[in-house]
MARPA-400214 format. One record per residue (C-alpha): x, z, y; residue number from 1; residue in one letter; chain. Coordinates in nm, 3 decimals. Layout:
node xx:X | zz:Z | yy:Y | nr:NUM | rest:A | kette:A $
...
This chain:
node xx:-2.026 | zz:1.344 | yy:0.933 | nr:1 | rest:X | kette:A $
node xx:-1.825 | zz:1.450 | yy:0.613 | nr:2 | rest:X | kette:A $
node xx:-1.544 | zz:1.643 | yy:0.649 | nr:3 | rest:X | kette:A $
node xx:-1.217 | zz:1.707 | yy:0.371 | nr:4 | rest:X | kette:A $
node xx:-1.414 | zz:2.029 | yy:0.287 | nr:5 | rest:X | kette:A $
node xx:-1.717 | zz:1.819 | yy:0.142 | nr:6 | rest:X | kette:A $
node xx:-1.670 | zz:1.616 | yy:-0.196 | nr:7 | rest:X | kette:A $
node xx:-1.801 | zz:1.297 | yy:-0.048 | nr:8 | rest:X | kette:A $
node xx:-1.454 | zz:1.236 | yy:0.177 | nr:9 | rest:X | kette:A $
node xx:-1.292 | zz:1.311 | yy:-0.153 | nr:10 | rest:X | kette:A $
node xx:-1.476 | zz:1.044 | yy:-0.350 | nr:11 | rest:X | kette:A $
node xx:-1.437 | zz:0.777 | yy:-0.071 | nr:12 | rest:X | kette:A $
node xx:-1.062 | zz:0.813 | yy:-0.037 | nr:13 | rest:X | kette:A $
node xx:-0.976 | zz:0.817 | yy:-0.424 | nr:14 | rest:X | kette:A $
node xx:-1.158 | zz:0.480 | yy:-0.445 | nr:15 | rest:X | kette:A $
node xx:-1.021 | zz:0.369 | yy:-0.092 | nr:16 | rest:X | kette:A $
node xx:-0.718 | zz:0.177 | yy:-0.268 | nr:17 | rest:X | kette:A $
node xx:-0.966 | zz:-0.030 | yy:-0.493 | nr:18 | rest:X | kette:A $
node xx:-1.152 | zz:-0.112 | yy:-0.235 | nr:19 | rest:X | kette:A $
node xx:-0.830 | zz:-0.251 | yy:0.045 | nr:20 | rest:X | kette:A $
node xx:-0.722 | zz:-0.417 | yy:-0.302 | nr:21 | rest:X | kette:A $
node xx:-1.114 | zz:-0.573 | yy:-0.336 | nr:22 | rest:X | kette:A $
node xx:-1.139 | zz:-0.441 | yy:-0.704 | nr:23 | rest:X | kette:A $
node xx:-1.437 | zz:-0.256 | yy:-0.598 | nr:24 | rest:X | kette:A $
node xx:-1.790 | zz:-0.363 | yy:-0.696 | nr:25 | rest:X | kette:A $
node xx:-2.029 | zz:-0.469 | yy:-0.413 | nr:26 | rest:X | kette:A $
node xx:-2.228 | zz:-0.113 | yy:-0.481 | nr:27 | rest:X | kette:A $
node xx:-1.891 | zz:0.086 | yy:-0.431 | nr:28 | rest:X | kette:A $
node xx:-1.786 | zz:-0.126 | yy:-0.179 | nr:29 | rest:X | kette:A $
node xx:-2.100 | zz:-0.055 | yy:0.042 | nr:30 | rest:X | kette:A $
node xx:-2.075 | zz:0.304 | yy:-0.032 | nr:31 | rest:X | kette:A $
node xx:-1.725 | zz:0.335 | yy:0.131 | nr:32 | rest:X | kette:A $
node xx:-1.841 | zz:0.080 | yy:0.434 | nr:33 | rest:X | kette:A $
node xx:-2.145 | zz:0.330 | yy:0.435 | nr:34 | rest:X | kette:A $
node xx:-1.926 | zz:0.640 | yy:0.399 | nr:35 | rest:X | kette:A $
node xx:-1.683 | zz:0.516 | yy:0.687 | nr:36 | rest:X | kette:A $
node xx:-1.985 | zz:0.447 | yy:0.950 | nr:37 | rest:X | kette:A $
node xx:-2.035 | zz:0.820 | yy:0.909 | nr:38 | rest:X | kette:A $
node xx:-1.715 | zz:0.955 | yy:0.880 | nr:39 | rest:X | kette:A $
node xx:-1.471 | zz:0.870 | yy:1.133 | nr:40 | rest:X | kette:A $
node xx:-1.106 | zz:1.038 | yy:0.961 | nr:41 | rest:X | kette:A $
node xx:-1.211 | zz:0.788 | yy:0.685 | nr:42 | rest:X | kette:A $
node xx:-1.267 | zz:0.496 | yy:0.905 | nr:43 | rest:X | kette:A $
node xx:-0.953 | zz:0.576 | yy:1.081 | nr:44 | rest:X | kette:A $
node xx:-0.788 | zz:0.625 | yy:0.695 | nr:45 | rest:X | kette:A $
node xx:-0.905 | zz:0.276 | yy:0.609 | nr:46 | rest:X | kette:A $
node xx:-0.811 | zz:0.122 | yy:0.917 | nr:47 | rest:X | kette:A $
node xx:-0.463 | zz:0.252 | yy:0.951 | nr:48 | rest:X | kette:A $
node xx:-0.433 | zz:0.139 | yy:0.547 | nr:49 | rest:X | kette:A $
node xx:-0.538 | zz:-0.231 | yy:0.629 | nr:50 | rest:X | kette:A $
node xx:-0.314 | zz:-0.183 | yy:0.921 | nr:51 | rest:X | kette:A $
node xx:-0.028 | zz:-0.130 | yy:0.708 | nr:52 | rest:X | kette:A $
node xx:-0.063 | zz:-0.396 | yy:0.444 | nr:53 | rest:X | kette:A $
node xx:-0.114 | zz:-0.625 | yy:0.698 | nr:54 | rest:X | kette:A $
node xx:0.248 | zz:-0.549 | yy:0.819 | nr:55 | rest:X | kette:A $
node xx:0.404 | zz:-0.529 | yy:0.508 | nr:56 | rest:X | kette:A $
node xx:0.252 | zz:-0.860 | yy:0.416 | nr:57 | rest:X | kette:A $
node xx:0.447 | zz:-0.997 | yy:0.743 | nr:58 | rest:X | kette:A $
node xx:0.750 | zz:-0.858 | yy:0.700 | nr:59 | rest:X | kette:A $
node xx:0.730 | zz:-1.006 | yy:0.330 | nr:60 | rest:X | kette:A $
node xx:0.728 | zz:-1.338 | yy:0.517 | nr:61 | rest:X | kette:A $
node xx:1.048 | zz:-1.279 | yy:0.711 | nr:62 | rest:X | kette:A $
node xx:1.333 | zz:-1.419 | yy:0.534 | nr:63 | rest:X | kette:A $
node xx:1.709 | zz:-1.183 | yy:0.479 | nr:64 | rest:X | kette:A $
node xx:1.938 | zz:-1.282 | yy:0.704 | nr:65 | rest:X | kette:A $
node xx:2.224 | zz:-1.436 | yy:0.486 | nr:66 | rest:X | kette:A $
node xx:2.457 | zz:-1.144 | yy:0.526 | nr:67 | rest:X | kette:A $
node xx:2.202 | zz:-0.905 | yy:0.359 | nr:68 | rest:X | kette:A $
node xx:2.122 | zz:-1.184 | yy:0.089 | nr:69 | rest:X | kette:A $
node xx:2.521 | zz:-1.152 | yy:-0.008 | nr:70 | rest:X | kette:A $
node xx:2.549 | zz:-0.787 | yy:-0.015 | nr:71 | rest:X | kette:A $
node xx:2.254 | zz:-0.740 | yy:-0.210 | nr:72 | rest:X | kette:A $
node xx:2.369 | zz:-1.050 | yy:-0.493 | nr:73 | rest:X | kette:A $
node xx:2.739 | zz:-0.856 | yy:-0.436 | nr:74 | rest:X | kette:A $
node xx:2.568 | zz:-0.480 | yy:-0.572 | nr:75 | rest:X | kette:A $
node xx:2.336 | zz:-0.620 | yy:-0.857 | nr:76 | rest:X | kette:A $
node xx:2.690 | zz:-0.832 | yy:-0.938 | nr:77 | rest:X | kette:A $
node xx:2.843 | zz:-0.484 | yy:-0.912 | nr:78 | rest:X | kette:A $
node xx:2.564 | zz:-0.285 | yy:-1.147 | nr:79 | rest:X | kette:A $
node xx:2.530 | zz:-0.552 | yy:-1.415 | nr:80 | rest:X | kette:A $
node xx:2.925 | zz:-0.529 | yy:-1.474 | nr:81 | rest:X | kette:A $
node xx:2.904 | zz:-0.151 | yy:-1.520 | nr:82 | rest:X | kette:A $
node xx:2.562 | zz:-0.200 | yy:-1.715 | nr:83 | rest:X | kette:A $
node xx:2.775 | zz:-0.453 | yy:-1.943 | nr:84 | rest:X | kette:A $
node xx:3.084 | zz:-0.241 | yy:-1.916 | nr:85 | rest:X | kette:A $
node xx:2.991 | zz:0.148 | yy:-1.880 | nr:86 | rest:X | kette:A $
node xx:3.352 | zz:0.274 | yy:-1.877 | nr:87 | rest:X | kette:A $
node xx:3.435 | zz:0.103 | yy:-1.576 | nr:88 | rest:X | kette:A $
């Protein structure tokens, strides 16, 4: 197992977005599967990542309750004036 004192953990987790993002060639995309067979803090780095897209991407599903959708429209309202207006 590799730990954050060797250079392959290192390697792995700078291309660790890539791959979650599936920019990664097959090659590099085997070497971190690889890599994370060995190495369980980057299998557990990896899996907490997917994790947490996964939630995001949910909670970008859930639609504003209408209250939140008016104060928000009410303070970009507010900043273009000013942006139109700067002495204000």
């Amino acid at each position: 197992m590799n730990d954050d004192t060797g250079g392959d953990c290192g390697e792995i987790r700078a291309g660790i977005s890539g791959y979650l993002d599936g920019d990664l060639d097959a090659v590099a995309c085997e070497t971190i599967e690889g890599h994370c067979r060995d190495c369980a803090r980057c299998a557990a780095l990896v899996d907490g990542l997917r994790e947490t897209i996964g939630l995001c991407r949910e909670a970008g599903r859930v639609p504003l309750p209408e209250s939140i959708r008016q104060r928000a429209r009410a303070s970009m309202a507010e900043l273009l004036a000013k942006e139109t207006n700067p002495l204000t």
